[in-house]
C-alpha positions in Angstrom: 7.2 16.0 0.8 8.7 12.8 0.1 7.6 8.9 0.4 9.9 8.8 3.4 8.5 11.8 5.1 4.9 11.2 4.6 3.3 10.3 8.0 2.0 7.3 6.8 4.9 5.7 4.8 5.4 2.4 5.5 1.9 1.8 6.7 -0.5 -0.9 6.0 -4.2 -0.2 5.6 -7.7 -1.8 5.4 -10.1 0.4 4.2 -13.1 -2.4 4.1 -15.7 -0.6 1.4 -14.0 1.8 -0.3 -16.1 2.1 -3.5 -17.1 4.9 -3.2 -18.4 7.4 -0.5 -16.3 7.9 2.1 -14.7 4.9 2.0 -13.1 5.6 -1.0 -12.3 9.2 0.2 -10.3 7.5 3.2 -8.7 5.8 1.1 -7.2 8.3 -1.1 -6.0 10.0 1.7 -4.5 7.3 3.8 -2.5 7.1 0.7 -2.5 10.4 0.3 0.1 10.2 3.7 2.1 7.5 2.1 0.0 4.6 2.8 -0.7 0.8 1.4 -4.1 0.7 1.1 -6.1 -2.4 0.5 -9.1 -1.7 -1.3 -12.1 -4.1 -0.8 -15.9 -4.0 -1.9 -18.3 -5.8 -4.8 -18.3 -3.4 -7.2 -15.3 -3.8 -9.9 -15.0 -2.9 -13.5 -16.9 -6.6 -14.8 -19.3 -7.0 -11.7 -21.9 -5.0 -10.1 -23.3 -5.3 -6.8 -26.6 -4.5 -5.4 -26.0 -1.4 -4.8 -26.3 -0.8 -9.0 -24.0 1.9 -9.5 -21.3 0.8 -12.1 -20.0 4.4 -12.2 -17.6 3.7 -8.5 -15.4 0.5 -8.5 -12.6 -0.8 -6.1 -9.7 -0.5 -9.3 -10.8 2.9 -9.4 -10.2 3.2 -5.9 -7.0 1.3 -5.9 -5.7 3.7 -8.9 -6.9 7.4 -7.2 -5.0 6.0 -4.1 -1.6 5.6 -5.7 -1.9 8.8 -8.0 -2.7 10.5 -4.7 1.2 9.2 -3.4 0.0 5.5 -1.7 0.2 2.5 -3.2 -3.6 1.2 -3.9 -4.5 -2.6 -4.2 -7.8 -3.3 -5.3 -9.3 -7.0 -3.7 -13.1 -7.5 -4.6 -14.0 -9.1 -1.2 -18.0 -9.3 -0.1 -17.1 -9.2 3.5 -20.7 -11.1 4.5 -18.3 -14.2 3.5 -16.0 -15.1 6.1 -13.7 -17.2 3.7 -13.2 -14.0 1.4 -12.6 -12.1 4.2 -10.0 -14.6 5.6 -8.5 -14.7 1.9 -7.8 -11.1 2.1 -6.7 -10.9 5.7 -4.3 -13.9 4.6 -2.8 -11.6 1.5 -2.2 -8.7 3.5 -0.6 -11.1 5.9 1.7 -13.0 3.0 2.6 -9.9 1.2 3.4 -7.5 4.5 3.5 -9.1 7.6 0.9 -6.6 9.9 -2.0 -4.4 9.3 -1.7 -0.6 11.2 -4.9 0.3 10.6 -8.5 -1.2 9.9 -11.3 1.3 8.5 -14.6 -0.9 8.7 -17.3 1.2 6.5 -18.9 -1.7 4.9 -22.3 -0.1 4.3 -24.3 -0.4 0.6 -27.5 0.0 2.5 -28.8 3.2 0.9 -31.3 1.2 -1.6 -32.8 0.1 1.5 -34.1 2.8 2.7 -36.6 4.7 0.6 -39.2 2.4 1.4 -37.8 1.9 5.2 -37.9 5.5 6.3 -40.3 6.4 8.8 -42.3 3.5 9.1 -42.8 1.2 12.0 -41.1 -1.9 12.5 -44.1 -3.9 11.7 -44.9 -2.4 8.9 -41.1 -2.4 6.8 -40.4 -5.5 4.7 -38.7 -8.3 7.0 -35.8 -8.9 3.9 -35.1 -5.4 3.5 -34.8 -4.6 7.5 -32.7 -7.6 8.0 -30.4 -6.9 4.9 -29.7 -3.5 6.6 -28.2 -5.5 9.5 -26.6 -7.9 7.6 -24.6 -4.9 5.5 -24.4 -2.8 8.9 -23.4 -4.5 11.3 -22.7 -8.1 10.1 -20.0 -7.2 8.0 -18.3 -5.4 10.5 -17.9 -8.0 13.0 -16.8 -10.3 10.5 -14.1 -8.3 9.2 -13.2 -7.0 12.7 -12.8 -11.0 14.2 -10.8 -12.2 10.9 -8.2 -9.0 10.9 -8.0 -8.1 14.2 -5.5 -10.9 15.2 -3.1 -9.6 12.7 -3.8 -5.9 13.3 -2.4 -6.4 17.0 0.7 -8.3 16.3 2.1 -4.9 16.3 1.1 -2.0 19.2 -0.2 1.4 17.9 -2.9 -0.5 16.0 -6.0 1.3 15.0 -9.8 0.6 14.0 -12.1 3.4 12.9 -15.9 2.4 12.9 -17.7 4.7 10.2 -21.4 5.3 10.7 -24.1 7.6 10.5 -24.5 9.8 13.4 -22.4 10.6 17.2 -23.1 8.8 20.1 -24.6 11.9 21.4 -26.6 12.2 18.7 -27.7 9.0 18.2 -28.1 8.5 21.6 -30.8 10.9 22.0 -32.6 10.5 18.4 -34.4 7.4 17.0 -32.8 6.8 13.7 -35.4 7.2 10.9 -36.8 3.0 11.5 -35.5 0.5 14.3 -33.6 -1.3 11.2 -31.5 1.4 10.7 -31.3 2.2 14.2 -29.8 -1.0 15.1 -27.6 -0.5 11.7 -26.0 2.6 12.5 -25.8 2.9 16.4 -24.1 -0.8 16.5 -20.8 1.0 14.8 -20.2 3.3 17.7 -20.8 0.3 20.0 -18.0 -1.8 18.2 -15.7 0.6 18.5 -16.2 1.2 22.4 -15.9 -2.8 23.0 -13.3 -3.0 21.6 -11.1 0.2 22.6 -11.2 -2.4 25.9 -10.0 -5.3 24.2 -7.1 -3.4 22.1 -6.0 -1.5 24.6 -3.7 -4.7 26.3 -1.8 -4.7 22.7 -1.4 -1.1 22.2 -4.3 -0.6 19.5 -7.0 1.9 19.9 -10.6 2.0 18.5 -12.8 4.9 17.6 -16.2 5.4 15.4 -16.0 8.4 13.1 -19.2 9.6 11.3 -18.8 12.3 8.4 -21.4 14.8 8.5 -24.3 15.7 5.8 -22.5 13.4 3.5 -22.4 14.6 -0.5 -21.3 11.3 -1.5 -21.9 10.3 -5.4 -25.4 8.7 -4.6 -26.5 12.2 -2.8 -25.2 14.1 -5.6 -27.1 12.0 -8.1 -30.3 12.4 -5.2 -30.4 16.3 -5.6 -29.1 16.1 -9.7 -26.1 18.2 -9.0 -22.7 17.5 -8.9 -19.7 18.3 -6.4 -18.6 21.5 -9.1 -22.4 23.0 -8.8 -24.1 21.1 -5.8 -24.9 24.5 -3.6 -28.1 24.4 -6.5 -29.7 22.1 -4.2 -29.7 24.4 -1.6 -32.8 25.7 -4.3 -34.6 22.7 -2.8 -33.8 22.1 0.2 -32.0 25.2 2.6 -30.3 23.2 5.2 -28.1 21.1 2.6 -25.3 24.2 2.3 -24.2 22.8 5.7 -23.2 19.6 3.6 -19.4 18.0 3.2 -17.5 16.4 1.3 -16.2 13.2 1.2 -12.6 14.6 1.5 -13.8 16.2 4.9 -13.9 13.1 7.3 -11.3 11.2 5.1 -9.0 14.0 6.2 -10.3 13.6 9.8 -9.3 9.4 9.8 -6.1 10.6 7.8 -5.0 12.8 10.7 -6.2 10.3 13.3 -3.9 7.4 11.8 -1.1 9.9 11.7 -1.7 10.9 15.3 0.7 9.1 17.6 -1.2 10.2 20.4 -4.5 8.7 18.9 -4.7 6.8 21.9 -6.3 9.4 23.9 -9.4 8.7 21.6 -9.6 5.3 22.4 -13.5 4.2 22.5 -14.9 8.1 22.0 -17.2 8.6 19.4 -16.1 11.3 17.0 -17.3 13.2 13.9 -15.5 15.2 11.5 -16.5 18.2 12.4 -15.0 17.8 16.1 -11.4 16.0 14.2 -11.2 19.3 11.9 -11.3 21.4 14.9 -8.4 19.3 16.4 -6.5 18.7 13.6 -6.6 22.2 11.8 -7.4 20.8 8.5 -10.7 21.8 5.5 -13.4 20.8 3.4 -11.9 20.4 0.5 -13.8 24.0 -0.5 -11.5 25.8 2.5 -14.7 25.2 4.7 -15.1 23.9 8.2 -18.6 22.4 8.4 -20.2 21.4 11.5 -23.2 19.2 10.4 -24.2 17.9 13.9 -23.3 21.1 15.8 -26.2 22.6 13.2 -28.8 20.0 13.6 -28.5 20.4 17.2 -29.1 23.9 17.3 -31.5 24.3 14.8 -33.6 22.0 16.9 -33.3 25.0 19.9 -33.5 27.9 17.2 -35.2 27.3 14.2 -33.3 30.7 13.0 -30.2 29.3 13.2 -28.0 30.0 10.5 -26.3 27.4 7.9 -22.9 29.9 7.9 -22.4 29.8 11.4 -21.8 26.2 11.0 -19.2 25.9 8.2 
């Protein structure tokens, strides 16, 4: 396939935290279909962010975007600062003219929670709660007010919300602490306003959550790696029904590709429910269904992990 046949040539694409995770994966394979892909997040080759992983930066990003077929550009932006944010918005705007499509997974949370998990409000530090808000949901609606106007000078636009968890999901479970709660149900609820206020100009709106993520930090969790990580299925059973990265990357891929994405507008998906869809793998070959498990298993505790990938 050629630049000019890729689905996404010509395309111009935010992926807002792309350091690693799924953000990066998203990236990759936006440019994977022939994208631009701005690249934005604190962690870069001479400065580390809270987070304090030096092993994921946003030039790595940038450069596993264009050997995938994209063209990757790398802007360290710390989107709880409106003027970077505008700065970057203001690039994209100089050096192309539009924006197709917005991915807002600014998270960086996960430090957070091993000290957040399970306790009540009261009793989580204040800093720590409110951080998880700030890096949630905060930089979300900073990025979303300062791109959006650029995003629907041309119809077809799209915004993809990443979080933790389906509205169904979430909407029946309490997340873990009310922090986090708050942190990762707000996503799905940005993405239904505005699928209202895109739809005038074309644009559509969705939230996307990957499954049982094995992102880098999960890996390093369970002291595995992508190559050998079905070892920590030794410790804990359940994690075979795990994904990669790659999974929901493909699942936004296919969604930005889609031009009848429209008929999404406001739903809350998962990448289980977009590789049904869109016909596409794990990057193993498999088809996981992470929330599809956790629901049954809470119905059958013999349900089985390979009737769910």
């Amino acid at each position: 396939m050629t630049t000019e046949t890729t689905p996404l040539h010509g395309r111009i694409c935010l992926v807002a935290g792309a350091t690693r995770g799924a953000g990066r994966a998203i990236a990759v394979q936006l440019g994977a279909a022939g994208a631009t892909v701005y690249v934005t997040g604190r962690t870069t080759r001479e400065k580390l962010s809270e987070v304090g992983r030096s092993t994921e930066t946003i030039e790595e990003t940038a450069e596993l975007v264009t050997a995938a077929g994209g063209r990757g550009v790398a802007v360290p932006t710390d989107h709880l600062e409106p003027e970077q944010v505008r700065a970057l918005v203001d690039r994209i705007d100089r050096e192309h003219g539009r924006l197709d499509v917005l991915v807002n997974d600014v998270w960086g949370g996960e430090h957070l929670i091993v000290d957040t998990f399970g306790k009540r409000t009261w009793d989580v530090d204040l800093a720590a709660g409110l951080r998880m808000l700030e890096l949630g949901v905060r930089t979300h609606l900073v990025t979303s007010h300062t791109a959006l106007p650029l995003l629907i000078r041309h119809p077809g636009g799209l915004v993809v919300e990443v979080t933790d968890g389906t509205a169904a999901y979430n909407g029946t479970h309490y997340r873990e602490n009310l922090f986090y709660d708050l942190a990762k149900n707000a996503p799905i609820r940005m993405a239904f306003g505005l699928a209202e206020e895109l739809a005038d100009s074309g644009g559509s709106a969705v939230s996307v959550s990957p499954g049982w993520l094995r992102s880098e930090q999960m890996l390093a969790h369970f002291g595995v790696t992508e190559e050998n990580w079905r070892d920590a299925t030794e410790q804990l059973p359940d994690f075979a029904v795990s994904e990669s990265p790659v999974y929901v990357a493909r699942g936004v891929a296919a969604l930005a590709a889609d031009p009848d994405r429209a008929r999404w507008n406001g739903r809350s998906l998962d990448s289980g429910l977009l590789a049904r869809e869109y016909g596409f793998t794990d990057a193993d070959g498999s088809r996981p269904d992470s929330w599809g498990f956790i629901l049954a298993k809470e119905t059958d505790p013999d349900t089985e992990v390979e009737d769910y990938r």
